[in-house]
C-alpha positions in Angstrom: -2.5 29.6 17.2 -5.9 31.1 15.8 -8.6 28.4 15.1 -9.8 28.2 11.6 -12.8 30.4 12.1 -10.6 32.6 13.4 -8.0 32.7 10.4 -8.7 35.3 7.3 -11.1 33.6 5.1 -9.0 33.4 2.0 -6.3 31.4 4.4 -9.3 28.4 5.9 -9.0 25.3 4.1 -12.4 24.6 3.4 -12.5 28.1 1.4 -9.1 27.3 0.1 -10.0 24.0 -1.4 -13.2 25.5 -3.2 -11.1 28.5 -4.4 -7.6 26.7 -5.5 -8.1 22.9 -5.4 -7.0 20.6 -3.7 -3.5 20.6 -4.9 -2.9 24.1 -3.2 -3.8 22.9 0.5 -0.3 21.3 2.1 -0.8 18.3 4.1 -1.3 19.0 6.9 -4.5 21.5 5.7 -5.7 18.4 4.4 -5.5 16.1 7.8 -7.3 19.5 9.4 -10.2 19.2 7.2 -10.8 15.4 7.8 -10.4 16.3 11.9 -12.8 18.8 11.4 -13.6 21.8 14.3 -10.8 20.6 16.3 -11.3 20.5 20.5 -11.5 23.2 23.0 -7.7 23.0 24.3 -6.5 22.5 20.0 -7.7 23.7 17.1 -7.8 21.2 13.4 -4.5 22.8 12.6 -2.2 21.9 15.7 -4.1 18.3 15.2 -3.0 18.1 12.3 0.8 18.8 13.2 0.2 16.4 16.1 -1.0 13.8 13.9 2.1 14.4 11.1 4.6 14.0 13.8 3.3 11.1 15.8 3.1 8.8 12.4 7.0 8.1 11.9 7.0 9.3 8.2 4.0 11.3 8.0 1.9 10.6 5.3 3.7 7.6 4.1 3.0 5.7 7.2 -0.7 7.4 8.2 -2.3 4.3 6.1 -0.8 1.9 8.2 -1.6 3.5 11.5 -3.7 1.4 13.5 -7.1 3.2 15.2 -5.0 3.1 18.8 -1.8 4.8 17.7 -4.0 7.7 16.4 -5.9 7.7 19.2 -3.0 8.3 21.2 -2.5 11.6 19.7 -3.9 14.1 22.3 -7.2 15.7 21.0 -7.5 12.9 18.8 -10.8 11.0 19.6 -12.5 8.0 17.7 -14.9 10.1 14.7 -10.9 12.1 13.5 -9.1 9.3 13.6 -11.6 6.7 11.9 -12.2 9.6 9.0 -8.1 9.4 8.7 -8.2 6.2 8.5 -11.0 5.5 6.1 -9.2 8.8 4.0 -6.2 7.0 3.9 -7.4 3.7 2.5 -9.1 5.4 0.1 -6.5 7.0 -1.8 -4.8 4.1 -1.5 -7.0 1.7 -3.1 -7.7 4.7 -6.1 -4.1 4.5 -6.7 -4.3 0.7 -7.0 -7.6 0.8 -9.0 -5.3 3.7 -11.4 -2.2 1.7 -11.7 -4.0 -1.7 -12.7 -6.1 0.0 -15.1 -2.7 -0.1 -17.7 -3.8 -4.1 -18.0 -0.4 -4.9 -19.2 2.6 -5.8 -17.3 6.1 -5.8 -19.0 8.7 -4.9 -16.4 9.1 -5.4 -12.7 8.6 -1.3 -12.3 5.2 -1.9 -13.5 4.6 -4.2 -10.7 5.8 -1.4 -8.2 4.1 1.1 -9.8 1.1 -1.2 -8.9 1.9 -1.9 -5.2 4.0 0.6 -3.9 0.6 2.9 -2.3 -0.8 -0.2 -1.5 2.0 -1.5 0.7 3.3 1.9 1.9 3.4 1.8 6.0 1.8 -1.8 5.7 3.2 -3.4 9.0 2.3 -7.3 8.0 3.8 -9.1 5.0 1.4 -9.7 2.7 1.8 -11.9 -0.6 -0.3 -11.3 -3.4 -0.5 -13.6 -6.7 -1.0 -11.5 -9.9 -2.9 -13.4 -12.8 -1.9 -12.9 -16.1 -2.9 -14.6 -19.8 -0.4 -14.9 -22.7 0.2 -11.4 -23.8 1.1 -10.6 -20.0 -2.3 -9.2 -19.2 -3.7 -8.3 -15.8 -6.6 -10.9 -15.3 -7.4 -10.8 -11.6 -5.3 -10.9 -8.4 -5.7 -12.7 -5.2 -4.2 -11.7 -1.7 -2.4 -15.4 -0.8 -1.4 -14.6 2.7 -1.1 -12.5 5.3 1.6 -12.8 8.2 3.1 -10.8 10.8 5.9 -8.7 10.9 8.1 -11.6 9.7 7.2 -12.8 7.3 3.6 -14.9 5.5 3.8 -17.9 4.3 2.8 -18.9 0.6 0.8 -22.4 0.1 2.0 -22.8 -3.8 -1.5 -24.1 -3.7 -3.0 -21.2 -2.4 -0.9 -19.0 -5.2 -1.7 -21.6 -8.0 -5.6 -22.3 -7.0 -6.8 -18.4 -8.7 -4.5 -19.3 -12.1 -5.9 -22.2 -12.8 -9.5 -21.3 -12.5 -9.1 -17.9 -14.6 -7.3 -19.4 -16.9 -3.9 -18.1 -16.4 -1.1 -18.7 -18.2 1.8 -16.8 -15.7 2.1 -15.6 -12.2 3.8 -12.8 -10.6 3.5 -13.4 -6.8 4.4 -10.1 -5.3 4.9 -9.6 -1.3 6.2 -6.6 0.7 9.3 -6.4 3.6 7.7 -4.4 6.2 11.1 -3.5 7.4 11.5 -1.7 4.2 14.4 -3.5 2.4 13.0 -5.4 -0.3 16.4 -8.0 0.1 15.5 -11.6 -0.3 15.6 -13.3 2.6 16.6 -17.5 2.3 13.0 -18.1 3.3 12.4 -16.1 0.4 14.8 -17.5 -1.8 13.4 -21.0 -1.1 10.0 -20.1 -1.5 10.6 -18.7 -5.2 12.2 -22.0 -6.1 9.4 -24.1 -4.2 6.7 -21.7 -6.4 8.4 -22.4 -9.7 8.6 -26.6 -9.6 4.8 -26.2 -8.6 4.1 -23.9 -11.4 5.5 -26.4 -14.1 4.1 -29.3 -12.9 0.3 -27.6 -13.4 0.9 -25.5 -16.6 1.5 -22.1 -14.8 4.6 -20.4 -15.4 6.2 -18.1 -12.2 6.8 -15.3 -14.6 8.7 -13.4 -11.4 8.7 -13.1 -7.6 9.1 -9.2 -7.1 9.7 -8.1 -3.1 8.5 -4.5 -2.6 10.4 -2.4 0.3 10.4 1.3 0.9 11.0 3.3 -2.1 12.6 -0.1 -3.8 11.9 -3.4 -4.9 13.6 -6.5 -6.1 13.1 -8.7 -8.9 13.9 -12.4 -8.1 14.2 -13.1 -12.0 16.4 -10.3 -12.7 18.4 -11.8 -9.8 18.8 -15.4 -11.4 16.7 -17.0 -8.8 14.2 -18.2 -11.1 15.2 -20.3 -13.8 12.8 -20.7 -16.5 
């Protein structure tokens, strides 16, 4: 395979980027231009495949790569693979600064919308409390917990602590299955009705308990397992 100095100019990514946007480069064009030059025995492009097809679904997964898996990839050295990295948390958090921009939340897709590139290829369970006022208003967020693979633990004081110190009147405590299927599990279950009694006794209603998987999520209220 030709290196990129090598290829016609119109067809180099660099030149393609500046010429067509960014939209026009495929991914793996765009992982070549964060490796850079390449090494003597690969050039950016075969990293670039090497990279795609070492992560198990390609971009969806590159966020939550850890530095050694990518360092594993032959030709793969620690400046490529902490630009990856940093590129990949980037977008994400853009996409999470985007989708909490709408302010309001009326559904559990807007949740989802909110979470999903945050929690794609995240391998620890992380729970999250969402503060909203009265007209169901994003007012701040706080990261509760974070576990392992299992699952993370939620303190009801540790998800009640940020609402009543902004001033909220709900919560939606969102967490994601690292295994991908957002099904409750009983520890889940209980944990919903454990956050719920704690919320009434302080003022604080548990407006839902949403579970975010691969591609799908669950609403605990739509599923009857909150009450009130």
């Amino acid at each position: 395979m030709p290196t990129i100095r090598e290829l016609p100019s119109a067809e180099r990514p660099r030149e393609k980027l500046f010429r067509q946007g960014c939209k026009q480069l495929s991914n793996m064009e765009l992982i070549a231009l964060l490796i850079g030059s390449g090494t003597r025995e690969a050039n950016a492009i075969t990293l670039a495949g090497r990279v795609l097809s070492a992560t198990e679904s390609g971009l969806a997964t590159l966020k939550g790569a850890s530095p050694e898996e990518l360092l594993s990839v032959k030709g793969i050295g620690e400046a490529s693979a902490s630009r990856l990295l940093a590129a990949a948390e980037l977008g994400a958090r853009i996409a999470s600064e985007q989708a909490f921009g709408r302010c309001r939340v009326l559904a559990p897709e807007d949740v989802y919308e909110m979470f999903a590139a945050e929690f794609c290829g995240e391998k620890q369970e992380i729970v999250t409390a969402l503060l909203l006022n009265a007209r169901h208003e994003v007012i701040g967020r706080e990261t509760v917990s974070k576990g392992g693979v299992v699952n993370a633990q939620a303190d009801p004081r540790d998800v009640f602590r940020s609402a009543v110190k902004r001033g909220a009147t709900g919560v939606i405590v969102v967490h994601n299955h690292p295994s991908g299927d957002p099904s409750p599990s009983d520890d889940d279950l209980a944990a919903t009705e454990k956050l719920e009694k704690a919320g009434e006794l302080i003022g604080v209603v548990l407006i839902d308990h949403i579970i975010i998987g691969s591609g799908r999520h669950v609403s605990l209220r739509a599923m009857r397992a909150i009450s009130k």
